[in-house]
C-alpha positions in Angstrom: 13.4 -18.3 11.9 12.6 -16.1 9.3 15.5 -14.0 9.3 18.3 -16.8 9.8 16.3 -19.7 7.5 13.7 -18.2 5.4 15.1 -15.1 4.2 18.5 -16.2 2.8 16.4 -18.9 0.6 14.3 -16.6 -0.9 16.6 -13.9 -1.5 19.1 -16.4 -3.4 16.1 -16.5 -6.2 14.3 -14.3 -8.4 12.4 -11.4 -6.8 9.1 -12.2 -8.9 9.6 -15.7 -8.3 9.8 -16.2 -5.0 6.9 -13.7 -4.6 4.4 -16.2 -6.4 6.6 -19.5 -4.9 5.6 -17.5 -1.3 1.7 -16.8 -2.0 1.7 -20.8 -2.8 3.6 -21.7 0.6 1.4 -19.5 2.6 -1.9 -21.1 0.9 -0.5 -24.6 1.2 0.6 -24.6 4.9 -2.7 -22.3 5.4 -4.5 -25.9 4.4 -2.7 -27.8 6.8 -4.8 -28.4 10.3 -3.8 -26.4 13.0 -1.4 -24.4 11.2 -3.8 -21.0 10.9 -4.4 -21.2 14.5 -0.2 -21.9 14.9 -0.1 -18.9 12.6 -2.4 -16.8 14.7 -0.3 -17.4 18.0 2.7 -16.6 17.0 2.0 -13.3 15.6 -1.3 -12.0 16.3 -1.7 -9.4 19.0 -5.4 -8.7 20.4 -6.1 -6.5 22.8 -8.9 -3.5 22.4 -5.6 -0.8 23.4 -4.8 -1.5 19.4 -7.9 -0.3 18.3 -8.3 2.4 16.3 -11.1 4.2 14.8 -10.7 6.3 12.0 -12.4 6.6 8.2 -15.7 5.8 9.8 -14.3 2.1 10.3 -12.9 0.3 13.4 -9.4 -1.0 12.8 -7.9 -4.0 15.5 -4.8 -2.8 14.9 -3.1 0.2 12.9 -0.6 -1.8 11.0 -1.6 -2.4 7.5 -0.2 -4.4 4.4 0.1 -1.7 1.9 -0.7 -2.3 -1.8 1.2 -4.1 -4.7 1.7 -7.2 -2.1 -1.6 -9.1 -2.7 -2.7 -7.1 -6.3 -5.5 -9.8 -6.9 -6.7 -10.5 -3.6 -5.8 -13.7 -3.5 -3.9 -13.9 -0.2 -6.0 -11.6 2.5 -8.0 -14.4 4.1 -4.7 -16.1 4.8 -2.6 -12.7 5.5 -4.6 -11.7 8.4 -3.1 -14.5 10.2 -0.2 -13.0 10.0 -1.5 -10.2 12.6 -2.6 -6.9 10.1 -5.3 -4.7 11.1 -6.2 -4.7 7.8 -4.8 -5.1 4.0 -5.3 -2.9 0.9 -5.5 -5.1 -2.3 -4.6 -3.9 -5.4 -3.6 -1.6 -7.8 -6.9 -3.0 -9.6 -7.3 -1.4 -13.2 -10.7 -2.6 -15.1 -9.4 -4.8 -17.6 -6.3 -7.3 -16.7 -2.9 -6.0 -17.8 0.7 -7.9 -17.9 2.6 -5.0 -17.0 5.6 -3.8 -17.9 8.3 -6.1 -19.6 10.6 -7.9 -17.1 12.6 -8.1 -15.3 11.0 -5.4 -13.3 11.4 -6.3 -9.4 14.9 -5.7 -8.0 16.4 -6.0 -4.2 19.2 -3.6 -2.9 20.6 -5.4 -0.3 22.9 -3.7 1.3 20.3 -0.5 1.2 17.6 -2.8 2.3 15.3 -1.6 -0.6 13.7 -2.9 -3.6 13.2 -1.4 -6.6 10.1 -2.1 -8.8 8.6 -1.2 -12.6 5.8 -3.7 -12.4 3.1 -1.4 -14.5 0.2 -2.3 -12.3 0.3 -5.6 -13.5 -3.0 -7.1 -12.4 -5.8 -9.7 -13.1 -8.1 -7.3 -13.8 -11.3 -6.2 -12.1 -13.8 -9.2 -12.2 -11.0 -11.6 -11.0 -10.9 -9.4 -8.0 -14.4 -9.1 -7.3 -14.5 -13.2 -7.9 -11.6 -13.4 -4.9 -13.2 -10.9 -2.6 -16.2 -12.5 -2.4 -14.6 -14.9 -0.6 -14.0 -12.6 2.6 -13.7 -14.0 5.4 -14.4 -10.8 7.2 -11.3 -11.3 9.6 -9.8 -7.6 9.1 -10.6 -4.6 6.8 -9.8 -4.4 2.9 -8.8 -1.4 1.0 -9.3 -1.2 -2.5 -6.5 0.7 -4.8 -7.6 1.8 -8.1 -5.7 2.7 -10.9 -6.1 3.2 -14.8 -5.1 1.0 -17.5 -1.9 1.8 -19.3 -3.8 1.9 -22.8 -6.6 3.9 -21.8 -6.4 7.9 -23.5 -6.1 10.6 -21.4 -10.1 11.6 -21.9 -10.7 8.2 -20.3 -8.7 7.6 -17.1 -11.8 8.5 -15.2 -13.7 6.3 -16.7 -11.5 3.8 -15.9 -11.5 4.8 -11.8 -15.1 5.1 -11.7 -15.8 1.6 -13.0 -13.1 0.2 -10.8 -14.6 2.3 -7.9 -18.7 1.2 -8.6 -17.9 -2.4 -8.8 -15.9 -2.9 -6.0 -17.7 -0.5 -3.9 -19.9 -3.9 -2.2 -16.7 -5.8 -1.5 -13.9 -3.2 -0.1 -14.2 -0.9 2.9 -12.2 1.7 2.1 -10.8 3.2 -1.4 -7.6 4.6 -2.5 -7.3 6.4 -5.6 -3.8 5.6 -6.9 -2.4 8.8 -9.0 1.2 8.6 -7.4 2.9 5.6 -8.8 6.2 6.6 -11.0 5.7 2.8 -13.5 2.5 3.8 -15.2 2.5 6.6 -17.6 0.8 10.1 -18.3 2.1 10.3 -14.5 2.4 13.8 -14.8 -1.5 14.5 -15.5 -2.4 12.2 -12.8 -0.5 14.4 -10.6 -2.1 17.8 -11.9 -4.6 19.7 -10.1 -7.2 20.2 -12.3 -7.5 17.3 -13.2 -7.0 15.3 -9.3 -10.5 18.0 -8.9 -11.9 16.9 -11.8 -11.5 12.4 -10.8 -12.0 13.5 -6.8 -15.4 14.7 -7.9 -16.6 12.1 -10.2 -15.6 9.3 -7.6 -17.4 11.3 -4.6 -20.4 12.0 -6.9 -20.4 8.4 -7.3 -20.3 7.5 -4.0 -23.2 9.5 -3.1 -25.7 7.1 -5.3 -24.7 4.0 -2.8 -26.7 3.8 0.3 -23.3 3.5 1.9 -20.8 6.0 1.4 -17.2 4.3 1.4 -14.5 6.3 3.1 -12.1 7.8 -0.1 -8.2 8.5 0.0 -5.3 9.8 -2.4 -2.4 8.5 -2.5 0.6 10.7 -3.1 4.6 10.6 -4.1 7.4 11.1 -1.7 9.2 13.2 -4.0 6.6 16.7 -3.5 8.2 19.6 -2.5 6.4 21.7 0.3 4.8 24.1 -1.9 3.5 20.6 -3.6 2.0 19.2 -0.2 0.4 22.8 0.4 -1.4 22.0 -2.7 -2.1 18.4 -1.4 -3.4 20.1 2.0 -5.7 22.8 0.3 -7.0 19.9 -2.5 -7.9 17.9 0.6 -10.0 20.7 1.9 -11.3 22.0 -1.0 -13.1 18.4 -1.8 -13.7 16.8 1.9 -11.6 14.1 1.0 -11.4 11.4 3.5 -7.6 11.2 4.1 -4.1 10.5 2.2 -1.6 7.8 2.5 1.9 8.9 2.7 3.6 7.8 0.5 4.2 5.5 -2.7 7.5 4.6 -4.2 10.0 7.2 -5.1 12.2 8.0 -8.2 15.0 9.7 -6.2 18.5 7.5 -6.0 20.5 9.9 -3.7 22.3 8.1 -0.9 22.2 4.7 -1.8 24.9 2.1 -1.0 24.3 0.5 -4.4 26.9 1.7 -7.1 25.9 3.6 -10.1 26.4 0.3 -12.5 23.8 -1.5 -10.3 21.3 1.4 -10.5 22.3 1.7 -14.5 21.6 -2.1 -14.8 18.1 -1.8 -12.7 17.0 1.6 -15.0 13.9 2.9 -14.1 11.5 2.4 -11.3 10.2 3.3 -7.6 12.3 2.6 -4.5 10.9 1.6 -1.6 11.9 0.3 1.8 14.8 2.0 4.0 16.0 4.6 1.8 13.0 6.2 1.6 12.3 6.4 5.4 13.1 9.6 6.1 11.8 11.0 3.8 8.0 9.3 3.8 8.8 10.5 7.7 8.8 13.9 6.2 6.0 14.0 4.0 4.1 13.0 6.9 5.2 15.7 9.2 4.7 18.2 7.1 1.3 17.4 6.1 0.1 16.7 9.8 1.4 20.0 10.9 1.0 22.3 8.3 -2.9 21.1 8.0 -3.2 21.1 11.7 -4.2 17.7 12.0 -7.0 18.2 9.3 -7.5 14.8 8.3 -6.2 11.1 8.2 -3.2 10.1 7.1 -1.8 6.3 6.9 1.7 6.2 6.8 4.2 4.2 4.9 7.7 3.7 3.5 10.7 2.2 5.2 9.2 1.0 8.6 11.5 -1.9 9.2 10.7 -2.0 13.0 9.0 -0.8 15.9 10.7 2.1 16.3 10.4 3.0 12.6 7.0 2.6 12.8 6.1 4.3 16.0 8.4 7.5 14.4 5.8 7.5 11.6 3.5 7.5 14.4 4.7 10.2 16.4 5.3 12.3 13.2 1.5 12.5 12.5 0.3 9.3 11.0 -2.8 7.5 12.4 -2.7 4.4 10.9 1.1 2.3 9.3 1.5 0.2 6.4 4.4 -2.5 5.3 5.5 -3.9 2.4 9.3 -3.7 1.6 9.7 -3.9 5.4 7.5 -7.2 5.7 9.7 -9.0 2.5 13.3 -8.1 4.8 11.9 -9.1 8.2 8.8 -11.5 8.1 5.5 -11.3 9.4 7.5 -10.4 13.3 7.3 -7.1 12.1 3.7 -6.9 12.6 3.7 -8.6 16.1 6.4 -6.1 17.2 5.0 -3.0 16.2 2.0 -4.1 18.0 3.9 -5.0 21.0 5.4 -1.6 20.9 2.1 0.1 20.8 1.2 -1.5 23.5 4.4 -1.0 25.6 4.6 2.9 25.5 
């Protein structure tokens, strides 16, 4: 129904647009009797088979919604019943930020992609923590953290550690996000030094909690392999907990769309199809090279089953959606599951 009703409507409107208009259907019908439960069997899949543990946590399932879907964690009480093993919220930066001018969301139809420059536009920290206290506790939550775009260099830290200690009671897991291409002073993010330098401060933080929360780094797609050797020996060099592979990319090669769609879009990070192969990649090369060292979630351009269950096979313990989810509904979740089950 999705894909012959649904789809088509939304994708005649506004990217942005019909990404609020959705959040208000899904809460609306959510408040309808019976339709949760209506939700719940037609796309949740239980059975202990699904179950993974990893990170020190117990997953249902290992099929995630990634970040940048529900950035204020308004929506995850309502998304589990869409079948996720769990949902990352976020990117949260302490103070609320509009982001970057638009428009800034763009499909690619044909390449069944989306481009984005959204400049982790978010509420802000305390309008976070007021939605998660409303947890339900129906799956597990990931919180992404990120910097403000005004904050100086000397002070991006700062910024994750206060992210990091005030969300620490209400999220299970944390992501640092240093890998998005629509934020700026990308390229210190991405330096080594100073990855050492915030990896540190957040673990030295954790350590003053009674409970530790399980840490992650989320990387680009567009590394090179001497790049991802540095990945693998910063990973060991500062027992960090895993990495998700891997956030939007900046490369255009081998798209369908023509260079005067690309010239009107201008810059941001693709995501979705094009970028399958090489997330796929990323993956491999991590899981091999480290020997399996440590946990890595997977995502970008798992469209189906089978695109998941390669990200599977290639060394990822645990999937996420997001482009995927927008082109071919909450199904997606339901037949990954199935697949799982099936092999």
């Amino acid at each position: 129904m999705y894909k012959l009703l649904l789809r088509p409507l939304f994708f005649a409107f506004d990217p942005e647009k019909i990404h609020h208009f959705t959040f208000d259907l899904v809460k609306f019908t959510s408040k309808i009797p019976g339709f949760k439960s209506l939700f719940r069997r037609l796309y949740v899949v239980e059975d202990e088979r699904l179950e993974r543990k990893l990170l020190g946590l117990t997953f249902k399932n290992p099929v995630g919604l990634a970040a940048g879907f529900d950035k204020n964690a308004v929506l995850y009480n309502e998304l589990a019943n869409f079948g996720f093993g769990f949902i990352e919220i976020g990117t949260v930066t302490p103070k609320g930020q509009a982001g970057n001018p638009k428009k800034r969301l763009f499909r690619l139809k044909d390449d069944q992609g989306i481009i984005n420059r959204m400049g982790f536009n978010n509420e802000g920290l305390d309008a976070a923590i007021v939605q998660l206290k409303k947890n339900k506790g129906k799956l597990i939550i990931g919180g992404n953290i990120g910097k403000n775009t005004d904050t100086k260099p000397e002070d991006y830290t700062k910024d994750y550690l206060t992210c990091f200690n005030a969300l620490h009671p209400y999220v299970d897991y944390f992501v640092l996000n240093v890998s998005c291409p629509n934020v700026g002073s990308h390229a210190k993010l991405n330096d080594k030094d100073y990855l050492l330098e915030l990896i540190g401060a957040v673990q030295n933080a954790n350590k003053t909690f009674s409970k530790q929360k399980p840490i992650v780094l989320k990387i680009a797609p567009d590394l090179n392999n001497i790049q991802l050797d540095e990945i693998i020996d910063l990973v060991k060099e500062t027992s960090l907990d895993g990495v998700i592979a891997s956030n939007t990319s900046t490369d255009r090669s081998g798209l369908k769309a023509s260079k005067e769609r690309l010239d009107e879009i201008g810059n941001g990070g693709l995501s979705g199809q094009p970028v399958k192969e090489k997330n796929t990649r990323v993956i491999k090369y991590l899981s091999e090279k480290s020997n399996k060292a440590f946990p890595i979630i997977g995502v970008g351009g798992i469209h189906s089953a089978k695109d998941a269950l390669e990200k599977i096979d290639a060394g990822a313990d645990l999937v996420q959606v997001y482009t995927g989810f927008i082109y071919e509904g909450p199904s997606l979740i339901k037949s990954i599951n199935k697949a799982l089950l099936n092999r």
